[in-house]
C-alpha positions in Angstrom: 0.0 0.0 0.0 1.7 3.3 -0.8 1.5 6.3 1.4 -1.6 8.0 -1.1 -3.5 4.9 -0.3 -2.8 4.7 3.5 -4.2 8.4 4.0 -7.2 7.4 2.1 -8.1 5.2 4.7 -8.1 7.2 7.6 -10.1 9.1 5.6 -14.2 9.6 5.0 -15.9 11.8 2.6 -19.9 12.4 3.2 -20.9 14.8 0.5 -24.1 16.9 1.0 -25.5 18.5 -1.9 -28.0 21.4 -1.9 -32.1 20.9 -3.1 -31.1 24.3 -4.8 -27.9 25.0 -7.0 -26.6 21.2 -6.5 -23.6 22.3 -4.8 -20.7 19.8 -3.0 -20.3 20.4 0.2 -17.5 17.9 1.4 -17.1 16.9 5.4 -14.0 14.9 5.2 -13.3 13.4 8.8 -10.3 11.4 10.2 -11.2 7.7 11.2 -8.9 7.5 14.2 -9.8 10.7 15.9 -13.2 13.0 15.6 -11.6 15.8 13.5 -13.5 16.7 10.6 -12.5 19.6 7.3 -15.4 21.2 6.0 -15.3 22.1 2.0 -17.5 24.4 0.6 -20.6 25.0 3.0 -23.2 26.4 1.5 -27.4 26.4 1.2 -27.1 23.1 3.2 -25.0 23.9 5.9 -28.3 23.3 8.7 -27.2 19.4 7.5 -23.6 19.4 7.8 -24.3 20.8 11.1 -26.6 18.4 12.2 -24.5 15.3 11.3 -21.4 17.0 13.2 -23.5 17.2 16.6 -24.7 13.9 15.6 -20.9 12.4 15.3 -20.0 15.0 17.8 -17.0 16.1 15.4 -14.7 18.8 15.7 -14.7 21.1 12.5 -10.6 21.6 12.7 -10.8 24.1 9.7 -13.6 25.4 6.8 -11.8 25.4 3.6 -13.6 27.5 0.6 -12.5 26.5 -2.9 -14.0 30.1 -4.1 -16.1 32.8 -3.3 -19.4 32.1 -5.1 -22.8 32.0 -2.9 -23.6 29.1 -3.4 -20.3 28.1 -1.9 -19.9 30.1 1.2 -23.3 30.7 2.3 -23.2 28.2 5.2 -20.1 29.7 6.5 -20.8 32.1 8.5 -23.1 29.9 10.7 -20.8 26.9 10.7 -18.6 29.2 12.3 -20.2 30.5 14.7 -21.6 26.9 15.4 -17.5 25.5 15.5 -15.4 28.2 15.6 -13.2 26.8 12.9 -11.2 29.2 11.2 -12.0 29.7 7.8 -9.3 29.4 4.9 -9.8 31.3 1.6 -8.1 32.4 -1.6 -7.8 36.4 -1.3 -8.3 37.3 -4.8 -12.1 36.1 -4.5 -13.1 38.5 -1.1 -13.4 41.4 -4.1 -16.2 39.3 -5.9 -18.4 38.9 -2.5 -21.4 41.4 -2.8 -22.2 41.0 1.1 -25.2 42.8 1.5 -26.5 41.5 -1.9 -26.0 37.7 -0.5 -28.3 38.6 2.7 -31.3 39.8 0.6 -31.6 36.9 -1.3 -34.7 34.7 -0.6 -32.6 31.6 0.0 -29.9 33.0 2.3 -29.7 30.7 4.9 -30.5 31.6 8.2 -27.5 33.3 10.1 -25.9 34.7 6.9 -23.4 37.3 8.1 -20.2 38.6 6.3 -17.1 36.1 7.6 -13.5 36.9 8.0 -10.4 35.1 6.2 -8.5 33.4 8.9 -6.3 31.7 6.5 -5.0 33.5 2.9 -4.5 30.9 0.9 -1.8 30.1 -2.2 -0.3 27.9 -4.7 1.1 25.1 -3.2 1.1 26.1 0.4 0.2 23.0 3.3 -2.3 23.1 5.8 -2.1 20.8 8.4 -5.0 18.5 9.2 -2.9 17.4 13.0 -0.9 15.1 11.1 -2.2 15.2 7.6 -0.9 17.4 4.9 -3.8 19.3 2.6 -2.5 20.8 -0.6 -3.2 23.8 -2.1 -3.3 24.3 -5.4 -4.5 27.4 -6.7 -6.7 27.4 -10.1 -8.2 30.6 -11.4 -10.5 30.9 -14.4 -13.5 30.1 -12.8 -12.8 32.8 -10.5 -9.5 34.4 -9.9 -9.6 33.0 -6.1 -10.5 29.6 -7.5 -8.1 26.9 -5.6 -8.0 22.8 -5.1 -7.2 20.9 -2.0 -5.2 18.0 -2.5 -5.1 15.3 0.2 -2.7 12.6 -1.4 -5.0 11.2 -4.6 -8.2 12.8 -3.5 -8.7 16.3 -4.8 -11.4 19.1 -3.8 -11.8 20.8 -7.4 -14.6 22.9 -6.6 -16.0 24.9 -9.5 -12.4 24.4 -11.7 -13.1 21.0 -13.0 -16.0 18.6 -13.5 -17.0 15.4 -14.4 -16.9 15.6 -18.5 -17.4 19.6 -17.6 -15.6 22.6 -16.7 -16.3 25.7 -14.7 -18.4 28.5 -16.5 -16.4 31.7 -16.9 -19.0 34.0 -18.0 -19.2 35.5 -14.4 -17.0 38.1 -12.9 -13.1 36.6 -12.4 -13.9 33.8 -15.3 -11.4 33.6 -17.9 -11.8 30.2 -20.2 -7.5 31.3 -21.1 -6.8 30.7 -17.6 -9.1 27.7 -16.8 -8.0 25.5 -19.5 -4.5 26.5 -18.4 -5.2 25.6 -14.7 -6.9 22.3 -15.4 -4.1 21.2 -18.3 -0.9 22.2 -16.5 -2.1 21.6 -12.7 -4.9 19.2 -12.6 -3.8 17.0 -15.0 -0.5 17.0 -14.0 -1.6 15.1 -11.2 -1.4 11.2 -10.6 -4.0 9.8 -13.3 -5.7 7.7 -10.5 -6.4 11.2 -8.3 -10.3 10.9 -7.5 -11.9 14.8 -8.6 -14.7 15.7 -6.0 -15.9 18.3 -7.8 -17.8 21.2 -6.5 -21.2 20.3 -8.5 -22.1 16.5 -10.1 -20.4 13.2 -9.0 -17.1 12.5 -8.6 -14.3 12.2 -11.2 -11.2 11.1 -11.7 -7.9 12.6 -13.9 -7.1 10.0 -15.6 -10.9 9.9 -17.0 -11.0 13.4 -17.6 -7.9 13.6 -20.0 -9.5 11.0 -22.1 -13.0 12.2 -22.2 -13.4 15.7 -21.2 -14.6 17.7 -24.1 -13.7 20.9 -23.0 -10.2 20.6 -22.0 -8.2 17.4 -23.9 -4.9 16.6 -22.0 -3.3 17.5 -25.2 
């Protein structure tokens, strides 16, 4: 068993997916102790947070693969519910319309602008106690737009789907920069890296490279 596969066994992945935009959020938690990463809370946050009191986990951090709602709507009460610090790419606080997201009819309850505990760039570590996550940052969706790589399993978010790619018609989108990001830094990853993407099921790179239409590997 190589060290990639060991980590994926102390390792679960629950993903909860909103009734509304379809969004992945990911709780990732450790098998041999009751810490838990959060990925992407958004519109279903009130779930997430209900299986954490359930499993009585401790939320060690909230990671945010960009700055769309439907992303990071759920963060501001999973904080306050954890008290995790929260770790984002800068680039993407300048696309957050705070007072826009609060008048929306689907804001969750307990919406409330959130601070950036943790600035996040290319290829820095976070430590998950005694677990590496990888950054990997990947604009074109957004200019904030990052990965989290924990050994073959990678957090893609809006970057790169299953046969799909992130739009780029929205402000920060650039289709130059996305096909650049997934070519030269997705797909340069181990072909047998599972994508959890941040809408639709899961992925892998090897599959991808053959059969995605948008971005062949060559």
């Amino acid at each position: 068993m190589t060290s990639a596969e060991a980590l994926r066994e102390k390792l679960e992945v629950s993903i909860f997916a909103d009734d509304l935009f379809g969004e992945n959020c990911y709780l990732i938690r450790r098998r041999d102790t009751n810490a838990a990463l959060i990925v992407d809370p958004g519109l279903q946050v009130e779930r997430v947070t209900r299986q954490l009191r359930a499993d009585r986990l401790e939320v060690d951090r909230i990671l945010l693969t960009h700055g769309h709602i439907d992303h990071i709507a759920g963060v501001s009460s999973l904080h306050t519910e954890t008290g995790a610090p929260v770790a984002m790419h800068p680039d993407d606080l300048a696309i957050i319309d705070w007072d826009q997201i609060a008048q929306l009819r689907f804001a969750p309850p307990g919406f409330a602008p959130f601070s950036v505990d943790t600035e996040l760039a290319h290829q820095m570590t976070i430590a998950f106690q005694d677990i590496s996550v990888g950054v990997l940052h990947t604009p074109g969706h957004t200019e904030g737009s990052v990965c989290f790589l924990l050994g073959l399993d990678c957090f893609a978010g809006d970057t790169l789907f299953q046969r799909g790619i992130g739009r780029t018609d929205l402000p920060g989108g650039d289709m130059r920069k996305i096909v650049f990001s997934i070519r030269n830094v997705l797909y340069a990853l181990p072909p047998r890296t599972i994508v959890y993407p941040g809408h639709g099921p899961r992925t892998t790179i090897e599959e991808e490279k053959l059969l995605n239409p948008f971005v062949p590997a060559s």
